[in-house]
C-alpha positions in Angstrom: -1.5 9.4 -34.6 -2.3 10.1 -31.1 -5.7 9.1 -29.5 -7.3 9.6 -26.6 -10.4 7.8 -25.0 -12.7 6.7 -22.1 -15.0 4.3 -21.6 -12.3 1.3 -22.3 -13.6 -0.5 -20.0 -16.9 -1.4 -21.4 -18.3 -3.4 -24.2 -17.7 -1.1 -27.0 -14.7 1.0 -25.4 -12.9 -2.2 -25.3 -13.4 -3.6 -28.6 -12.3 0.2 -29.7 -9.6 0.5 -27.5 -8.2 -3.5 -29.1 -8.6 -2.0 -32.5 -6.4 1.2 -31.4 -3.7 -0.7 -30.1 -3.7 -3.2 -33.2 -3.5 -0.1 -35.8 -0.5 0.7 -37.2 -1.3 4.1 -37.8 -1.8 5.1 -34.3 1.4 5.6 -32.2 0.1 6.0 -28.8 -3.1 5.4 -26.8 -4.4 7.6 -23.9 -6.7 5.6 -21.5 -8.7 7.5 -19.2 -10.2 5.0 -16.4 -11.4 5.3 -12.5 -10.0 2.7 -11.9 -6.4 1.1 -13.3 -7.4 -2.4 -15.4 -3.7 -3.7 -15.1 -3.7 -4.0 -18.8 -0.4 -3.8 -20.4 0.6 -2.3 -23.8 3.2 -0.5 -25.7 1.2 2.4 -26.9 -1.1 2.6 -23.9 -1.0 5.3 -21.0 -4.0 4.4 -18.5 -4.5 7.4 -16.3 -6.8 7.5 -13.5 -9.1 10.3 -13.6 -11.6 11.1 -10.3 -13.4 13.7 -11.9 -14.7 13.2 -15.5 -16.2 16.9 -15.4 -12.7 18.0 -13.8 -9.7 18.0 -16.4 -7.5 20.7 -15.8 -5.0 18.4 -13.7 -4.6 16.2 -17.5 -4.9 19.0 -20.0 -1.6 17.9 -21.4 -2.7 14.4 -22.0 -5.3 16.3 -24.4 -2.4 18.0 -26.8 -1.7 16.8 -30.3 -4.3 14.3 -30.2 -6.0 13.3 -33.5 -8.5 11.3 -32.8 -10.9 10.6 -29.4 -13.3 8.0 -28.4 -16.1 8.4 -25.6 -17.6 5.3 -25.1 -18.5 6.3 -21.4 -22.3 6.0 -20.5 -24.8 4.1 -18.1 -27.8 2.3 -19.0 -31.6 3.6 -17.8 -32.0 2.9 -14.1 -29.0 1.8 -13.5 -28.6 4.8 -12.0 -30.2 8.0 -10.1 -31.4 10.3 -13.1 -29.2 13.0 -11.6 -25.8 10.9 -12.1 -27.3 9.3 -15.4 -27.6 13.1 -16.9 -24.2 13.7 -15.3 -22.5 11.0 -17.0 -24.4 11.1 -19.9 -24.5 15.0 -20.9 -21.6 16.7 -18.1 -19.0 13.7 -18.4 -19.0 13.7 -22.5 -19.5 17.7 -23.1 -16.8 18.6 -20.6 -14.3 16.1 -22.3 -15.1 17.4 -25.7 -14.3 20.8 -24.8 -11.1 19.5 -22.9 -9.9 18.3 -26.2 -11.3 21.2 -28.6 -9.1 23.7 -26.3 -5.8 21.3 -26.3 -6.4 20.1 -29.8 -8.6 22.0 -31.8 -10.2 20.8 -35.1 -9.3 16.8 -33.4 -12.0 14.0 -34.7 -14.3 12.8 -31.9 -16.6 9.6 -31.9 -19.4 10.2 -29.5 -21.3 6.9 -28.2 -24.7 7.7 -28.4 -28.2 5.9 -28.8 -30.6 5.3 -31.2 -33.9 8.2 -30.4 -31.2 10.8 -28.9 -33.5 14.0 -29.5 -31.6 17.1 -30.0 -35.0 19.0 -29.5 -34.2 18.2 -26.2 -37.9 17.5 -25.4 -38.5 14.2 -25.2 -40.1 12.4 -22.1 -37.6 9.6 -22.3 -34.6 10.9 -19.9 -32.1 8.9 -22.2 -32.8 10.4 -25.3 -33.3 13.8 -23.8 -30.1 13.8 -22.3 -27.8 12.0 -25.5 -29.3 15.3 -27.4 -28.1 17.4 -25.4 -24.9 16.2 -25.3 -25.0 16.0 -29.1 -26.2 19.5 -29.0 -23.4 20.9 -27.0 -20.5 18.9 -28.8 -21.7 19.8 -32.3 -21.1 23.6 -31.8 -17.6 23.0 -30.6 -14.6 23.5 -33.1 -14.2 19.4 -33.5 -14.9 16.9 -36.3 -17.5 15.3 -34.7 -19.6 12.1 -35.1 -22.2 10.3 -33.1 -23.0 7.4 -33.6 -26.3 5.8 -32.8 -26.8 2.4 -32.7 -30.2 0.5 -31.8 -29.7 -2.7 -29.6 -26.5 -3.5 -29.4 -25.8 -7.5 -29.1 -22.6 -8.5 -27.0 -20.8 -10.8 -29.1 -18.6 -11.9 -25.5 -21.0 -13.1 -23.4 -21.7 -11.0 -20.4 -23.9 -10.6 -17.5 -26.8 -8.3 -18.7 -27.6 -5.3 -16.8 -31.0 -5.7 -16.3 -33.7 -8.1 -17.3 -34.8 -6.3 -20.5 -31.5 -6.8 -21.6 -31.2 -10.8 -20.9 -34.9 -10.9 -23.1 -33.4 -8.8 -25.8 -30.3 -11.4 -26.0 -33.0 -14.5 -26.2 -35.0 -12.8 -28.5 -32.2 -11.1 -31.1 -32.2 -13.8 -33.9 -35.8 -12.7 -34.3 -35.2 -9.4 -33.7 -32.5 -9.7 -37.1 -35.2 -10.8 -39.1 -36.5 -7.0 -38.7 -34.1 -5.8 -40.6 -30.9 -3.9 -40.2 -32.4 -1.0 -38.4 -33.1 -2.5 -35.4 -29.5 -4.0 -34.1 -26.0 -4.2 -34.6 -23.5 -6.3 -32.9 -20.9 -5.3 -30.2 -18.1 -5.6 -32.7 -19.8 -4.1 -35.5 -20.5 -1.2 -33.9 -16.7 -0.8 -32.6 -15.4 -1.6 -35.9 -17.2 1.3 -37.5 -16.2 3.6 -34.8 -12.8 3.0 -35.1 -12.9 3.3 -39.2 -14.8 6.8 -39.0 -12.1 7.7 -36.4 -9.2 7.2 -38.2 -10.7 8.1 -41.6 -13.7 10.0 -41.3 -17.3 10.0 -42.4 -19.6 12.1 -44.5 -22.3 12.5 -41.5 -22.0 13.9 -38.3 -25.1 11.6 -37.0 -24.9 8.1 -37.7 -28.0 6.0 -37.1 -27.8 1.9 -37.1 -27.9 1.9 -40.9 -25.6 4.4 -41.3 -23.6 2.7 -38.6 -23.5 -0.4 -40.7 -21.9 1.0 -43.7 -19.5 1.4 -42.2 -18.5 -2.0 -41.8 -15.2 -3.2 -43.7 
């Protein structure tokens, strides 16, 4: 199986990207990056892209590909809202139609968050924009799933990206007492990524329960 996916360079692209490479049933890994990680692999091709809303220059990188992961995305103010709703809705929607016209009917896992709103009228600029691109993708001719996990704890230790973030970490073995709703580990979350990309899943929306189910 051929796969293609960006975003490897983050938490959960990572963790996705590992499990890709350590699956027998995939045969070759497509890495799209900004910048090249040096990482070295039998099934992996890292191409650099410079435009994520600019493919045409890799539209054969996009052929025959079974399964693809975005796991591209930015976190609230870490960015000006015009690049966040760039990366967030252009970045994702123009990848998923990349694929749907080089490999029609292919499974995409979409990286989402919990609250996306695919009214589209929500207040909150994040899950404004994650509906939108949930909006878009859903009417293309893919097999599409998004995935929607609540706070997502980073089983590596890493340096947060803001200070909500380091509290969160502090506080998450209360937050677990809350129940299963509320958060889902780094690997968790990659692990049932990668299983509802190579086999499928019964929902196109998954929310943090769903997510967990997911879990083998």
């Amino acid at each position: 199986m051929r796969t293609i996916i960006t975003g490897s360079t983050g938490m959960i692209g990572g963790l996705v990207l590992k499990s890709c490479l350590n699956a027998d049933k995939i045969t070759e890994v497509i890495s799209l990056v900004r910048k090249q990680t040096g990482q070295r692999h039998a099934k992996l091709t890292e191409i650099m892209v410079q435009d994520f809303e600019d493919y045409h220059k890799h539209n054969s990188l996009f052929k025959d590909v079974e399964i693809a992961f975005f796991c591209l995305g930015a976190y609230t103010g870490q960015v000006s809202d015009e690049l966040f709703k760039k990366i967030t809705v252009n970045y994702a929607v123009e990848f998923a139609k990349t694929l749907e016209n080089n490999s029609p009917g292919a499974t995409l896992c979409l990286l989402s968050g919990a609250g996306a709103d695919r009214t589209e009228k929500s207040k909150t600029s994040f899950a404004r924009y994650k509906g939108m691109a949930e909006n878009q993708i859903s009417n293309l001719n893919l097999r599409f799933y998004s995935f929607r996990p609540a706070y997502i704890y980073p089983v590596k230790p890493r340096k947060e990206p803001n200070f909500g973030y380091r509290i969160l970490r502090v506080l998450y073995p209360l937050l677990k007492l809350f129940g299963e709703r509320y958060s889902i580990t780094s690997t968790e979350l990659a692990e049932a990524m990668f299983h509802v990309g190579l086999n499928g899943g019964d929902k196109e929306i998954l929310e943090n329960l769903d997510i967990k189910t997911q879990i083998h």
